[in-house]
N, C-alpha and C positions, 0 to 999 in steps of 0.2 A: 622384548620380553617384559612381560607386566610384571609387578608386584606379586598379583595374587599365584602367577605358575613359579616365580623366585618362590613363594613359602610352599606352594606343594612341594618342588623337590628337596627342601628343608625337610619337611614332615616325614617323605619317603625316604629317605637319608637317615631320619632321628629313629623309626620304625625300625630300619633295618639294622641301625646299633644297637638298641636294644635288647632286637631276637638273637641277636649274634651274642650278645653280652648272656645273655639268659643261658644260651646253647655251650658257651663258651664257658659255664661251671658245669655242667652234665658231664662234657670230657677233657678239663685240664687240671690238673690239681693245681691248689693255690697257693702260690709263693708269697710267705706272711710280710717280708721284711719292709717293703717299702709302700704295701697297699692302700688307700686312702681311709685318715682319719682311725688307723692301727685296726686289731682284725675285731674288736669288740664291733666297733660301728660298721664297718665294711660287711663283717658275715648276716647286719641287723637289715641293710639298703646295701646290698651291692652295685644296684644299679647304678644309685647317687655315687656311693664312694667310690666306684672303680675307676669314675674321672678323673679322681684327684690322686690318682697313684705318683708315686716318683716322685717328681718336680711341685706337682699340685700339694704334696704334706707341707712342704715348704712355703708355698704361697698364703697355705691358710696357716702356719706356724706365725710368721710373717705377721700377717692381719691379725691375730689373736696377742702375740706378745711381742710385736717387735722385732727387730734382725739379732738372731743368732750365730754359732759358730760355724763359720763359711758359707753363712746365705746372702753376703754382700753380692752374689752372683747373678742373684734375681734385684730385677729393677723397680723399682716402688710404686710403679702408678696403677699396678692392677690388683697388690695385695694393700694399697690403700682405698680403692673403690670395695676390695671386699668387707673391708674394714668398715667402711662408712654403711654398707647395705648390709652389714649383720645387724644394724639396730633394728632391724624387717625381720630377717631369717635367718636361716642357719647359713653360717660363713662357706659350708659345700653348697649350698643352692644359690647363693649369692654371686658363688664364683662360676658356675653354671652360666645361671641369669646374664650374666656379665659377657660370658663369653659368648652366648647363644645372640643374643640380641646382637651385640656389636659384629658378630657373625655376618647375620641377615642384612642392617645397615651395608656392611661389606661388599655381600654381594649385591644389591642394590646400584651402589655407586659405581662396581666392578663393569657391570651390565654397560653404563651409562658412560665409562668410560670407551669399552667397547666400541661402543656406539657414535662416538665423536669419527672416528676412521673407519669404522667397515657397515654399510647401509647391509649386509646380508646376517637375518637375525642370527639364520646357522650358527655364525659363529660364535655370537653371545651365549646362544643357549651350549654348543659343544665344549665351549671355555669352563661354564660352570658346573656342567658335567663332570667334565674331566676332573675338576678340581675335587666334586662329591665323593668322586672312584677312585680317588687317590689314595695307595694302599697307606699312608698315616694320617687322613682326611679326618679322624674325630678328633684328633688331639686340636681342630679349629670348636669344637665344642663342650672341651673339659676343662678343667682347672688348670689352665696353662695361658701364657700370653697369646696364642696364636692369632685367635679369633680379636681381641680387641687391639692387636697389633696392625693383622691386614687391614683393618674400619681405617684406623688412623694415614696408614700409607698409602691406600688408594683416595680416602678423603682429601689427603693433601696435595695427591698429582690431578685427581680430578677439580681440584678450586685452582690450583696453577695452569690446567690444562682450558678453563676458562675463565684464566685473568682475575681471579679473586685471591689478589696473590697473598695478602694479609692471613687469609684462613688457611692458606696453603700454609704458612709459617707457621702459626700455631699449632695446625695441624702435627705437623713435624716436630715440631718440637716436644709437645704430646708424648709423638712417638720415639722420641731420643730419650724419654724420661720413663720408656715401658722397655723397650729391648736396645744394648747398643749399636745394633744395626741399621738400628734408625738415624743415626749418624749419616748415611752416605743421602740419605734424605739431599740432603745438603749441596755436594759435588751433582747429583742429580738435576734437581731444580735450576743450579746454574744452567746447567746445559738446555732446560727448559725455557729459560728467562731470555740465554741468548737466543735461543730460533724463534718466539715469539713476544718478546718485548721490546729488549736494548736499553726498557726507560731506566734510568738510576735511580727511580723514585719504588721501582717490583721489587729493586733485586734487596733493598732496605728488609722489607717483612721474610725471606729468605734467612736471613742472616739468623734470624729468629730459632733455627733449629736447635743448634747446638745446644740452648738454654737447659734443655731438659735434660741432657748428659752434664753438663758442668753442673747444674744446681744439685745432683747426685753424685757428682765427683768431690763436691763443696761439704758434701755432709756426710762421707767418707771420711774425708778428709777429719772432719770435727769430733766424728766416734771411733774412730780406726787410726788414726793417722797414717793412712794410706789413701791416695784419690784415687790410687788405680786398684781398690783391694778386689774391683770384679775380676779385675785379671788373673790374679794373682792366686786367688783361693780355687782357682778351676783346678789345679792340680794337687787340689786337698777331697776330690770327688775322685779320683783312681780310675781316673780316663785316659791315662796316657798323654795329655796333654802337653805339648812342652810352650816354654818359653821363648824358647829360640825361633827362627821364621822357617819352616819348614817345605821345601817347594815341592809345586805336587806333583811331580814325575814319582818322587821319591815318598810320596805316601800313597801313589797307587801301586807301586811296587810293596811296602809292605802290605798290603790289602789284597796282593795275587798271594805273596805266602801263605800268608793266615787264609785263604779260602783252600790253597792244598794242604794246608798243618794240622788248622783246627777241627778236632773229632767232631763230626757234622750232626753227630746226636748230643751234642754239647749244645744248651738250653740259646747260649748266646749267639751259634752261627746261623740262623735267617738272621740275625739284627746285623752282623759282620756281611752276611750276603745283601740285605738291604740297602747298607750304608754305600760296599763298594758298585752294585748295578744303578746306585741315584746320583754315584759321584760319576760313574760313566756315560749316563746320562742326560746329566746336565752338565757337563761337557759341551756334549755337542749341542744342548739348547743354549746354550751361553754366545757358540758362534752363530748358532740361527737369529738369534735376537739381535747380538749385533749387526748381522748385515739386512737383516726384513724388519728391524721394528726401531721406534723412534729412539732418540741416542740415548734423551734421559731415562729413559726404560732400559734401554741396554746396559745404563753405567749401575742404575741401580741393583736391579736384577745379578747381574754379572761380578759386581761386591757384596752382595750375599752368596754369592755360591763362594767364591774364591778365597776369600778373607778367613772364614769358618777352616778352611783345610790349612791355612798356614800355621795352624796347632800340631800338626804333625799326622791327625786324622780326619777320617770320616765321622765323629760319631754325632748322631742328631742331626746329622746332615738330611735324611730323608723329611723328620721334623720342619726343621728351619727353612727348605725351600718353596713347602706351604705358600708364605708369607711374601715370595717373588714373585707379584702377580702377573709379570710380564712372560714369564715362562709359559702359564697355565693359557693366557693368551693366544700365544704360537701354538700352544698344544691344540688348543679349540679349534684355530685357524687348520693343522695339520688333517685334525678330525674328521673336518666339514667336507672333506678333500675324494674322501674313497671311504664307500659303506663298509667293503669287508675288512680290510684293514682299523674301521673303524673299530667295532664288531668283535676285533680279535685282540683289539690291543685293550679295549675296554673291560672285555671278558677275563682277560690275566691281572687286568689293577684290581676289579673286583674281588676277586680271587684270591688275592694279596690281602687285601681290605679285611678280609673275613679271619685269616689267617693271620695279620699283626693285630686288628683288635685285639683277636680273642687272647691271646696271649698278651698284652698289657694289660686287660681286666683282669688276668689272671693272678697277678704280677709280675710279669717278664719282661726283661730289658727289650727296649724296642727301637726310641729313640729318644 
């Protein structure tokens, strides 16, 4: 897959958020509380601000004045790039910019990773399909870590996956300094290192990862005096969060209640339906991948899904699997497999797509 058909389906993907975002104030009315950049500027460019709903006020809060009360939860390396590219433009275009490009980068190397194990394009191009149709696929385009998150994790198994293991490290480490999931980075690449190096001299720039969670647990530490305050303030956001380790039998059972309890014209039950049909099904991609796809892609992939649910829930989980490139993989491979099943399954994420955008830009809890 070249380059130039990578940014066509960007384009046709960015088109169709747009008319969807546009459509999407004609029939929903809009929930002022958390909208991007408060409703002065939001009702001025809806377009721009409705990226930065939710999580995104926070990232540009962040870049504008610094960490405030319970944003030790967001990690510093994408509301200090927005920081640095405000001295250009506005801190929402910035964070756009940010995420749009490191997006494309993305898929670029996603492509190329592909490409190392399977000579049938199909499945490159099904992979990144899939990944476009994915009913929370703009939040890799808005004010949020997704997009410069996946750059950094596929960058860094693709420079491990061909022995430039120093970039792999930094890579990683990067990504331990943007989300703490980037962490498993880490336990991953070893498993990379042993099926295709053994040298002692790879697994050195490896070690590298963690740098970028410690050096943000170090400066916790110095303004908070807490190095774990990311943990800790998650349940100052009224997500039901606990602290305790909570195993998942037992938060999909409470997720079968809450789908018969909750009044289903209650704003938040598609995000309650979203959360438990992506914890259902990545499940069962989590065993796909472990047994068809290579280990340190299984270990990685399969510690983003899992770890996230030992809070007690699903929530952002549809979000956060984004960024498991190894899932969207298997999906492209499932794809590639049978048209009409293709076809059908593609036509319901689309579907979905249209239907959880529109509601985030509106401002409604999503993920």
């Amino acid at each position: 897959m070249s380059i130039k058909t990578i940014f066509k389906y960007i384009i046709i993907w960015q088109i169709a958020i747009i008319i969807i975002t546009r459509l999407a104030g004609l029939f929903l009315p809009l929930q002022e509380t958390y909208i991007g950049g408060a409703t002065q500027a939001y009702v001025e460019n809806p377009l721009l601000y409705s990226r930065a709903n939710f999580d995104g006020n926070h990232y540009l809060t962040i870049a504008r004045r610094g960490y405030g009360y319970a944003q030790q939860a967001f990690f510093p390396l994408y509301p200090n790039l927005i920081r640095y590219f405000s001295k250009y433009m506005l801190p929402v275009t910035a964070g756009v910019a940010i995420s749009m490009i490191s997006f494309f980068v993305a898929i670029i190397f996603l492509v190329k990773l592909v490409q190392l194990d399977d000579t049938n394009p199909n499945i490159a191009k099904w992979t990144i399909i899939s990944l476009l149709a994915f009913p929370t696929s703009f939040f890799l385009g808005s004010v949020y870590t997704e997009g410069l998150f996946l750059m950094l994790v596929v960058l860094s198994f693709y420079c491990a996956r061909t022995k430039h293991w120093w970039l792999a490290g930094i890579f990683g480490a990067l990504a331990s300094y943007t989300r703490f999931v980037g962490i498993f980075l880490l336990p991953a690449l070893i498993f990379e290192w042993f099926e295709t190096s053994k040298n002692k001299k790879d697994l050195i720039p490896i070690l590298l990862i963690p740098l970028g969670l410690l050096t943000y647990m170090q400066f916790l530490d110095k303004t908070t005096g807490d190095p774990l305050a990311f943990v800790h303030v998650q349940k100052l956001f009224g997500q039901g969060r606990s602290e305790k380790l909570i195993l998942l039998y037992q938060v999909f059972w409470r997720y079968i209640k809450m789908i018969f309890t909750v009044d289903f014209k209650n704003p938040i039950y598609p995000a309650v339906a979203l959360e438990f049909v992506t914890g259902v099904a990545f499940l069962w991609a989590s065993i796909a991948v472990a047994i068809r796809q290579r280990r340190s892609y299984a270990v990685f992939a399969i510690l983003c899904y899992l770890v996230p649910t030992l809070t007690g829930n699903l929530v952002s989980l549809p979000r956060y699997i984004l960024t498991a490139f190894p899932f969207f993989i298997g999906y492209g491979r499932y794809l590639t497999q049978n048209k009409p099943r293709r076809m059908l399954i593609l036509t319901v994420s689309g579907v979905l797509l249209v239907l959880y955008l529109s509601m985030f830009v509106r401002g409604y809890w999503v993920a």
